[in-house]
Structures are given as C-alpha cells and as structure tokens.
LUMGU-40037 format. One record per residue (C-alpha): x, y, z; residue in one letter. Coordinates in nm, 3 decimals, padded with zeros to 5 digits. Each point is the difference from the previous one (the first is absolute). Layout:
REM LUMGU-40037
u = X v = Y w = Z res = a
...
This chain:
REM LUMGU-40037
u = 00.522 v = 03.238 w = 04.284 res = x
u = -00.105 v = -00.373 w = 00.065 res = x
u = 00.295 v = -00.041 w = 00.234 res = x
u = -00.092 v = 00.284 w = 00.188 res = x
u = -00.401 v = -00.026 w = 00.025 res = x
u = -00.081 v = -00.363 w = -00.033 res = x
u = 00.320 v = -00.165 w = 00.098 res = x
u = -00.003 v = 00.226 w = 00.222 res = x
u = 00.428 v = -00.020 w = 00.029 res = x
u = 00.149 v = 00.167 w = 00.306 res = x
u = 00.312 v = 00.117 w = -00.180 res = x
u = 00.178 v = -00.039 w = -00.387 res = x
u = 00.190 v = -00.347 w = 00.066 res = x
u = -00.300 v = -00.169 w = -00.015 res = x
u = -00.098 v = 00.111 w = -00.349 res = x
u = 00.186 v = -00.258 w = -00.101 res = x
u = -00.094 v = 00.009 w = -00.407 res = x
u = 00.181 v = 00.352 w = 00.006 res = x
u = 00.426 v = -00.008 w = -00.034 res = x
u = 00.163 v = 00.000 w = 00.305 res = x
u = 00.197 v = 00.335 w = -00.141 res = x
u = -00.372 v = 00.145 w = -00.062 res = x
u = -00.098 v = -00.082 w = 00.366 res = x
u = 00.303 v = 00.150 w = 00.136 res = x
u = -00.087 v = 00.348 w = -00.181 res = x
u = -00.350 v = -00.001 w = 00.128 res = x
u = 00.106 v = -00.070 w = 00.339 res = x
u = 00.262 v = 00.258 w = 00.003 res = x
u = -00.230 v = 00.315 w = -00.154 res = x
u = -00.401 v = -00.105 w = 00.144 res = x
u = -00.151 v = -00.223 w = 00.280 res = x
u = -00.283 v = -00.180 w = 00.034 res = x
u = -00.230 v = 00.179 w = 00.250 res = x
u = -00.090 v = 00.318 w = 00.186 res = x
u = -00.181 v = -00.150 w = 00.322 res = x
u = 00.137 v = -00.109 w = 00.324 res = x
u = -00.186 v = -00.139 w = 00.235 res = x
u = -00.093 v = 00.167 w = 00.355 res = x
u = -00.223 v = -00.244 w = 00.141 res = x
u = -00.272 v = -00.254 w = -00.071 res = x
u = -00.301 v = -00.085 w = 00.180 res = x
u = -00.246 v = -00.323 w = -00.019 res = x
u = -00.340 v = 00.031 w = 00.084 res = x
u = -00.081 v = -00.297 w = 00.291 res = x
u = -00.387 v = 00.076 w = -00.153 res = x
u = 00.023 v = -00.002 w = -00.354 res = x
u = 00.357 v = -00.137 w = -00.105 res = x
u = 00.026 v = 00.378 w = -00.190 res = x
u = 00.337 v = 00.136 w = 00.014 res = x
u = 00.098 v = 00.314 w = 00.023 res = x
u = 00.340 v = 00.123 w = -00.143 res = x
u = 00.171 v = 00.296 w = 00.114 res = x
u = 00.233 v = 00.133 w = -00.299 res = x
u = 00.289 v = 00.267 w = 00.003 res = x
u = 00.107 v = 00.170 w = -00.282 res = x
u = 00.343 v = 00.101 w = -00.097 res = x
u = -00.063 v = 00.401 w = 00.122 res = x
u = -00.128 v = -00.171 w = 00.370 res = x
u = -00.354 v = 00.046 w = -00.102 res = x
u = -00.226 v = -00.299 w = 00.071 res = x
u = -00.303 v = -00.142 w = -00.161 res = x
u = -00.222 v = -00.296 w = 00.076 res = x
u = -00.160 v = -00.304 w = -00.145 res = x
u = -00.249 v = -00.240 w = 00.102 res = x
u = -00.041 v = -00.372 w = -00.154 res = x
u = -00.316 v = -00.139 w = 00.075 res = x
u = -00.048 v = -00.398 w = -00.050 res = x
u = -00.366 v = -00.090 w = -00.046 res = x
u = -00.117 v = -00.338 w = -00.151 res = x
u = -00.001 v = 00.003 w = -00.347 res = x
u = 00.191 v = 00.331 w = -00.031 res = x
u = 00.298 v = 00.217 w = 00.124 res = x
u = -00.006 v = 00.319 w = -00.015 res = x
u = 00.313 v = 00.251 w = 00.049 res = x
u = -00.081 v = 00.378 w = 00.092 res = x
u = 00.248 v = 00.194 w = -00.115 res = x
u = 00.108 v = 00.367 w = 00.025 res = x
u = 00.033 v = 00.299 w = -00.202 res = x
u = 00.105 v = 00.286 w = 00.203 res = x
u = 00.259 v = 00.042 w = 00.285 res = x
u = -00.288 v = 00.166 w = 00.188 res = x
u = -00.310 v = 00.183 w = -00.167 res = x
u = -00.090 v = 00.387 w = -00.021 res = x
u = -00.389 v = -00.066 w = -00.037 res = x
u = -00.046 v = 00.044 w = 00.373 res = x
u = -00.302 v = -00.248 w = 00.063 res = x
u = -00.066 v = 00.045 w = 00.359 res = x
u = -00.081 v = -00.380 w = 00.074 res = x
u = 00.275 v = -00.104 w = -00.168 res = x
u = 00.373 v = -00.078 w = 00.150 res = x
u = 00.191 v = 00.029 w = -00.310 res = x
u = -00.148 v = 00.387 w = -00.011 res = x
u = 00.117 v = 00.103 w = 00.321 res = x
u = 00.371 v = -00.020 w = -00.110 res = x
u = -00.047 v = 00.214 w = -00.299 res = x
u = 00.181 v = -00.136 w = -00.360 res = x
u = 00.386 v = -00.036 w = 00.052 res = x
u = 00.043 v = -00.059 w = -00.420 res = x
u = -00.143 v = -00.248 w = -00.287 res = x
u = 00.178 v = -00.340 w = 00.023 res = x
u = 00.093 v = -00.121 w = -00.319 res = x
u = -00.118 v = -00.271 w = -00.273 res = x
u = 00.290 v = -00.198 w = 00.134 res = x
u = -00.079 v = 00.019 w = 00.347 res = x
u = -00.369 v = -00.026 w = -00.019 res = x
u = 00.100 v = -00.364 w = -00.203 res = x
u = 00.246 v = -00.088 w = 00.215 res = x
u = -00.262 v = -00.040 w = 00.339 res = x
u = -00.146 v = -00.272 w = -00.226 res = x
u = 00.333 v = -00.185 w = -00.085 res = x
u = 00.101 v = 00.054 w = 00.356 res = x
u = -00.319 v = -00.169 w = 00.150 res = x
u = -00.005 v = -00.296 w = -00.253 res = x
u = 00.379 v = -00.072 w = 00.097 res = x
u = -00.074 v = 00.058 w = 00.363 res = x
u = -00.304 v = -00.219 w = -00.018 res = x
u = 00.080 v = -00.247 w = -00.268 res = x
u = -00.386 v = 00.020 w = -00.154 res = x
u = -00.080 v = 00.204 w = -00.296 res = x
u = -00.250 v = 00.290 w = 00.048 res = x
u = -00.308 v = -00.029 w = -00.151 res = x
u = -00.178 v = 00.349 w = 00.027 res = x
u = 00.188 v = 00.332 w = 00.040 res = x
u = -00.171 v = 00.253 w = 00.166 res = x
u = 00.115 v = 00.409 w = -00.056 res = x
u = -00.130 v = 00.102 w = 00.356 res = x
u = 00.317 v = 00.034 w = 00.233 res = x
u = 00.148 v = 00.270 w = 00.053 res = x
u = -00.067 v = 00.301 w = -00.201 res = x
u = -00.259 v = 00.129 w = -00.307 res = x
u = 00.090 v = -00.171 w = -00.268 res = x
u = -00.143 v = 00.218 w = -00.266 res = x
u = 00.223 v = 00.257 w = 00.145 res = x
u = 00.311 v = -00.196 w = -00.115 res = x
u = -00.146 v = -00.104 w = -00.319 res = x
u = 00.283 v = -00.069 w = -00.263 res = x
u = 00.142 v = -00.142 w = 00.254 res = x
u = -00.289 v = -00.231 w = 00.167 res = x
u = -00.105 v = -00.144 w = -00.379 res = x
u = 00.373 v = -00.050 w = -00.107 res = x
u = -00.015 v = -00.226 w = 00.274 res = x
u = -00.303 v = -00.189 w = -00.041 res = x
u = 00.065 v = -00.047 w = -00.343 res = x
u = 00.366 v = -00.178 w = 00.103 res = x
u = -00.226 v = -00.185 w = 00.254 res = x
u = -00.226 v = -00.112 w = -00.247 res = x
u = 00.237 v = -00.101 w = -00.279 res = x
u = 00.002 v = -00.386 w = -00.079 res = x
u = 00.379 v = 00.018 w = 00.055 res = x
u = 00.049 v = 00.033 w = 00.324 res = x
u = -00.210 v = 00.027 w = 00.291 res = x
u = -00.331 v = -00.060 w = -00.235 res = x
u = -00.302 v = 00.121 w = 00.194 res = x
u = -00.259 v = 00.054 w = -00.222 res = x
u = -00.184 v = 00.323 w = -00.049 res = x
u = -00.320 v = -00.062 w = 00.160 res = x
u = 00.193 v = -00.142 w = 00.272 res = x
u = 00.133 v = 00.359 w = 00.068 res = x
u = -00.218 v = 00.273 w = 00.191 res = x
u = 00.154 v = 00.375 w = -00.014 res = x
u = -00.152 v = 00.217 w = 00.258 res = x
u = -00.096 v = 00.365 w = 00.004 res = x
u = -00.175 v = 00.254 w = 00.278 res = x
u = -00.096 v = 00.128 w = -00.295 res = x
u = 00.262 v = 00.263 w = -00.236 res = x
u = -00.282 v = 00.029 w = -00.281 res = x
u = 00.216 v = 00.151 w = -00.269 res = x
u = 00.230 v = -00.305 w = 00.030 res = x
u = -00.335 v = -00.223 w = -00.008 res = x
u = -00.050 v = 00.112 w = -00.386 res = x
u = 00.368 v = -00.015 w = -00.065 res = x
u = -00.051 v = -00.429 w = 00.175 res = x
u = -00.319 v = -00.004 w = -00.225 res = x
u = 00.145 v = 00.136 w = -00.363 res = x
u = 00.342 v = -00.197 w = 00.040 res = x
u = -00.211 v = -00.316 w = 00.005 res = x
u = 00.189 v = -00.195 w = 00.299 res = x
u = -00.159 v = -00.332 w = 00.053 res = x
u = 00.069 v = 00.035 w = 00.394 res = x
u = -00.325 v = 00.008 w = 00.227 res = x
u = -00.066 v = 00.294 w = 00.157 res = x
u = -00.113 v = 00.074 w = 00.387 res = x
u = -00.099 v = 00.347 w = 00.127 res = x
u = 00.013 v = 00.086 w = 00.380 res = x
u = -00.328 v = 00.217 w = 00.032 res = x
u = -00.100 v = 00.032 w = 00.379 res = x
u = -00.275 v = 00.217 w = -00.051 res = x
u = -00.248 v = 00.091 w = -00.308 res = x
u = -00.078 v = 00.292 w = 00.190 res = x
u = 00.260 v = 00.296 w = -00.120 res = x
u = 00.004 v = 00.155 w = 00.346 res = x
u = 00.044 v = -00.304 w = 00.184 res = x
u = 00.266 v = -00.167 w = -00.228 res = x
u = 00.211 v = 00.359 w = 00.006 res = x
u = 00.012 v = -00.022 w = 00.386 res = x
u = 00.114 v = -00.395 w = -00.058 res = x
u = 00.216 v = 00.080 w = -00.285 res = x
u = 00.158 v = 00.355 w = -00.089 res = x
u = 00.068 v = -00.116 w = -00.349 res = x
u = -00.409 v = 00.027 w = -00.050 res = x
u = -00.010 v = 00.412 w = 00.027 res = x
u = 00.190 v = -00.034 w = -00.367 res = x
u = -00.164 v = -00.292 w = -00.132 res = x
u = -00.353 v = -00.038 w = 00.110 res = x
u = -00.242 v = -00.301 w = 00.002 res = x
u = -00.160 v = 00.128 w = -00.323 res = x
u = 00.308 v = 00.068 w = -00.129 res = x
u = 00.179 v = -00.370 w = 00.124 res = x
u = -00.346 v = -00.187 w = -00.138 res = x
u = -00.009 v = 00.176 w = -00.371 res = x
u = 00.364 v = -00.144 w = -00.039 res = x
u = -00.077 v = -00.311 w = 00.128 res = x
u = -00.298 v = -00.027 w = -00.268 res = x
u = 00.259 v = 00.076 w = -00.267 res = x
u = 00.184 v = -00.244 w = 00.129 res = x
u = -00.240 v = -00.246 w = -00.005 res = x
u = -00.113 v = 00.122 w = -00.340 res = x
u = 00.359 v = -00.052 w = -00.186 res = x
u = 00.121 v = -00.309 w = 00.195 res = x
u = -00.362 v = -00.223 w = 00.016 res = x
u = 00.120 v = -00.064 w = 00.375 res = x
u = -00.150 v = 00.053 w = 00.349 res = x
u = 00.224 v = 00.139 w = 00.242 res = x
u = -00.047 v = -00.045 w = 00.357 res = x
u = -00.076 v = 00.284 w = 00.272 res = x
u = 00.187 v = -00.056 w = 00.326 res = x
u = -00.229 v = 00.149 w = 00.275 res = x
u = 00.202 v = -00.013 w = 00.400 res = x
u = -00.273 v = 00.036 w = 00.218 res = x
u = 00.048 v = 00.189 w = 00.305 res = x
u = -00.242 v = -00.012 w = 00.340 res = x
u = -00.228 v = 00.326 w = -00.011 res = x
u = 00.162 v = 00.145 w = -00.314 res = x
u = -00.093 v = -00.142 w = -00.343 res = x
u = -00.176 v = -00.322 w = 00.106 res = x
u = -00.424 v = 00.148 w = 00.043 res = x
u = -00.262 v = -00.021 w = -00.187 res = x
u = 00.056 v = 00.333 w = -00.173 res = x
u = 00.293 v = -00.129 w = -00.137 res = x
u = -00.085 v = -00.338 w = -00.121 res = x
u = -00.255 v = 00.197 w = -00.211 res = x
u = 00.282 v = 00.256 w = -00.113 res = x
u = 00.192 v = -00.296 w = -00.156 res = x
u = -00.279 v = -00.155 w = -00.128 res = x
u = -00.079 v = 00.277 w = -00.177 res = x
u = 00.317 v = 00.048 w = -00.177 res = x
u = 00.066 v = -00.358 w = -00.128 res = x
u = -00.353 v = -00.077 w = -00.123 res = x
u = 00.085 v = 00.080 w = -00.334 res = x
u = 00.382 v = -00.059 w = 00.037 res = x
u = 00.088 v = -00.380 w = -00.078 res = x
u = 00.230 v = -00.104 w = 00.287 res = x
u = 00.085 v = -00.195 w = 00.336 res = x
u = -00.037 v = 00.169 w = 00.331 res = x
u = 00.256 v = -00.144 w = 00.291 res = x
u = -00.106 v = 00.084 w = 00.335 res = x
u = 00.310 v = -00.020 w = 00.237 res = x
u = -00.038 v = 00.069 w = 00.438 res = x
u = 00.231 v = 00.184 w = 00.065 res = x
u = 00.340 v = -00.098 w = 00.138 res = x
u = 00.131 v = 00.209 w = 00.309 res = x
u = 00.237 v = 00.285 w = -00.098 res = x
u = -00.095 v = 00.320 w = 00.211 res = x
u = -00.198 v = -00.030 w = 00.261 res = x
u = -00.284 v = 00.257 w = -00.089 res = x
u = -00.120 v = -00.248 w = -00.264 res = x
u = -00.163 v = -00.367 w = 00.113 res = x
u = -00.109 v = -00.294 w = -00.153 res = x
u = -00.396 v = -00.032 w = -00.055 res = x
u = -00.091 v = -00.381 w = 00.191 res = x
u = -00.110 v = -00.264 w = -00.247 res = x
u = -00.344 v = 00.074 w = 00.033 res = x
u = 00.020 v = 00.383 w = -00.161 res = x
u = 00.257 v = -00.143 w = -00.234 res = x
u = -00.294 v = -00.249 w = -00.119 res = x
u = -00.240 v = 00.262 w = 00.020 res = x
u = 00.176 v = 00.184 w = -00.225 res = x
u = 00.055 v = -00.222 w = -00.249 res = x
u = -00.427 v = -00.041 w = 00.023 res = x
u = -00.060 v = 00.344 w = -00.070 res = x
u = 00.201 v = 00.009 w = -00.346 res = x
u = -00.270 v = -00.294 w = -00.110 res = x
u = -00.137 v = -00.031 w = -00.235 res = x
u = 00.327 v = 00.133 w = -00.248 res = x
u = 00.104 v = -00.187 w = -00.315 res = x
u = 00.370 v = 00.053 w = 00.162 res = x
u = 00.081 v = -00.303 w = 00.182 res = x
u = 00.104 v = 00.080 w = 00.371 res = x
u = 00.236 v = -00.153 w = 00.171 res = x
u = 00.145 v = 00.039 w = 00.364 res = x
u = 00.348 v = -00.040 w = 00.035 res = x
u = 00.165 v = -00.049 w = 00.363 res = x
u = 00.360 v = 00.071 w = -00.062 res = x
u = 00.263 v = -00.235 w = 00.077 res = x
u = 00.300 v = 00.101 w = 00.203 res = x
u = -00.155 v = 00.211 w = 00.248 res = x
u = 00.221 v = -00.114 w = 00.276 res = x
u = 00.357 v = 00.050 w = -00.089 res = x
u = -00.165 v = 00.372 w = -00.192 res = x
u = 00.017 v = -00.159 w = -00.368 res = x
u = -00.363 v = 00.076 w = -00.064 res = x
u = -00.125 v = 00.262 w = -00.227 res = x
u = 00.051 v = 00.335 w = 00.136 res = x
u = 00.262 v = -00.147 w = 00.185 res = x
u = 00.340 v = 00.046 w = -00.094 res = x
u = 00.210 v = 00.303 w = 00.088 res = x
u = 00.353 v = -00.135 w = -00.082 res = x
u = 00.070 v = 00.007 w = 00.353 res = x
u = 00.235 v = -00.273 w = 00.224 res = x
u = -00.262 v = -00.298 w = 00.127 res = x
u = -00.065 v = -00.019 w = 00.354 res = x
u = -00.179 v = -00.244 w = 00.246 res = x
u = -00.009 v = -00.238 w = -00.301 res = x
u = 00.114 v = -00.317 w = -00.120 res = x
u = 00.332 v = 00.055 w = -00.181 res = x
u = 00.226 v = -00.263 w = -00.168 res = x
C-alpha cells in the first residue's frame, strides 16, 4: 500500500523491502495501473493541466490539476461519461460509458503527482461523472486518498460533488464521512433547474434542500452550492431572490461560477451581471464567493471536459 500510493513505485522491483521471489509473483499475476495516457495539455494562462486518460476498454476520462499559491488542487473523475444529461454541461452530452473504479479514480492522483513531482493538496470529485451515482465506489476511493499511508490528503481537503441524488445525500449524511460536500444547483426555481438539469423532475429543489438540512443537521458542516450562471437564463433578479430564499435558513456557501463555453445556446453573463448577481443575494449569512474557473483555454474548466482528443491547444 505505501509503495504503491505514497512511494508512488512504477512497478514491484522497486519495493525493495519485499523478497525478490515475492516481487517476481506479483509481477507475474497483477500490475500496477489501469491508465494510459492520451494526451496532456498546459494552460499558457493558468499553468492548469489537463490530462487526457484511457482506460484499458478504450474509454477515456479526464483530469485537471490546478496550481494556485498556497494550494493544488487535482479534479478528478468518476464516470467514463455521465447519464444526468445537464444541458450546459460537456461531460452530459456523451451520455455515461460505465463507473470507473476505486483504483482508477486513485490512480489520476498518483499519476499526476508522478507526472508533476508535487503532492496534491485538495482533491476535488467534479470531473467527469456524478459521483453519488458511483458511490461505493467514489468513497472507497476517497477514503484510500485520505489514509495517512499513502497519498494522505486529509478529509476536509476532499470535496465530493453531487447535482443532487437526494436518497444518496442521507445515505453521505448517516455514514458520517468527514469529506466536504458541494452541490451543483443552477436554479432554486424547480421549473427552471428541470430545463437546466433533467435529474431535477425526480428530485426537486424542496426535495434536494430537506436533504441537504439533514445533512447539515448530522454532520455540523456547511456544504457549498455551485451555481453556473448562464446569460439570460438563471442570472435575474427573480432568481437571485429564488436562491436567497432557499438558503436563508440552510447553513452553507454559495459559489457563483460564469459559465465556461460548451454549446453555443448558453453564454457567459459580462462581469458586471456576474457582480450584480452576487449583490442581489446580500445581505445572506452564506458567504458568496465568485469563482472564475481556471483552464478555460485548453477546455479544463468546469463544465468542460468531454473525454474528447485536444485540439488547437498546447500539448506536450
């Protein structure tokens, strides 16, 4: 375990505290990763990188590692693909392909602190894929990510994202997991967020905020509502008062994110609505926060990845 997640050894002859007849017999029945790399990209903006993954059945995921001063964070992947269908979102226009694995959702973070040579400071469940639709597998790996044995990132250090599967909310909120916890919302307005995201005819905002109460309730901890806005669509008035609304009770932190370009019916608000915005939620006891992604320009920012070949970027 320590060779393989802080040691971070590329093959059995360099554990070199097992026999040599041991080594031989793991070499000859398992090997050490499920990830090939396609292609890499580096940001000329932002330094991010983003890394282009296939798997051994020729599906691909992505990562992005984002360096920032006094952090780096590593967005990482659940899915090969997604099936919730957001419309502003890449990752749902290719539809879910399969889970990926506790081993290969691990293995993006070994194979970006070998590629790299730093250690990752913040992990980040908002890649490719719902996470709380690959559960067992998605905590499995967090808690391997976690443990003080190998890679070591500490719980609060690690943010697992959800568009918002309420019954595995309560499941996230009885188990206890020390993980923080983000929720992609879009909308507080039921008929609005169903045209953004499909997933909302099953689980509506009333629905999505009683679990995230509970949540609240059993874990003490404020989770954090992601909120894309989009030009004309969920960035008025109107809805600055919807989501006021439903968090004025609800302990939590509200990230407002402009929108990064995916389809072409859907634009960025300028900086002036994006600050306007942010205005409107005031006063809340939520801090707000804007948050201009990173990685926009080789399509590593959020909403951004599609598992697709890189083009018109910088590759190395």
């Amino acid at each position: 375990f320590n060779w393989l997640y802080a040691r971070k050894a590329a093959d059995f002859d360099a554990m070199t505290n097992l026999s040599k007849s041991f080594r031989q017999k793991l070499a000859d029945t398992v090997r050490i990763g499920q990830l090939t790399l396609a292609e890499k990209a580096v940001s000329p903006a932002s330094a991010s990188i983003k890394y282009l993954f296939e798997l051994d059945d020729k599906n691909v995921i992505e990562s992005v590692f984002i360096p920032e001063s006094g952090r780096r964070t590593l967005c990482i992947s659940s899915q090969a693909g997604c099936a919730l269908k957001c419309v502003f979102c890449a990752t749902g226009q290719i539809g879910l392909r399969r889970n990926l694995t506790a081993g290969e959702i691990v293995e993006q973070v070994v194979f970006v602190e070998q590629d790299t040579g730093l250690e990752v400071s913040n992990i980040v469940f908002m890649g490719m894929g719902e996470p709380f639709k690959n559960y067992e597998n998605v905590i499995k790996a967090a808690d391997l990510i976690k443990h003080e044995d190998g890679i070591a990132v500490g719980s609060r250090r690690i943010v697992i994202s959800t568009a918002g599967i309420v019954p595995a909310i309560y499941q996230y909120a009885d188990e206890g997991h020390k993980f923080k916890l983000a929720v992609s919302l879009h909308s507080a307005i039921n008929e609005e967020r169903e045209k953004l995201m499909p997933i909302s005819a099953k689980y509506t905002v009333e629905k999505l905020t009683e679990a995230v109460r509970y949540y609240i309730k059993q874990s003490g901890k404020r989770p954090t509502f992601e909120y894309v806005l989009l030009s004309g669509v969920n960035d008025t008035r109107r809805d600055a008062e919807a989501l006021k609304k439903m968090v004025r009770n609800t302990p939590c932190k509200i990230n407002l994110i402009p929108y990064n370009p995916v389809v072409e019916a859907y634009r960025r608000p300028d900086e002036e609505r994006v600050n306007q915005f942010a205005q409107w939620l005031l006063p809340l006891r939520a801090p707000v926060s804007v948050r201009w992604s990173k990685g926009v320009d080789i399509d590593a920012a959020c909403g951004q990845l599609a598992g697709k070949r890189l083009a018109d970027v910088h590759k190395v």
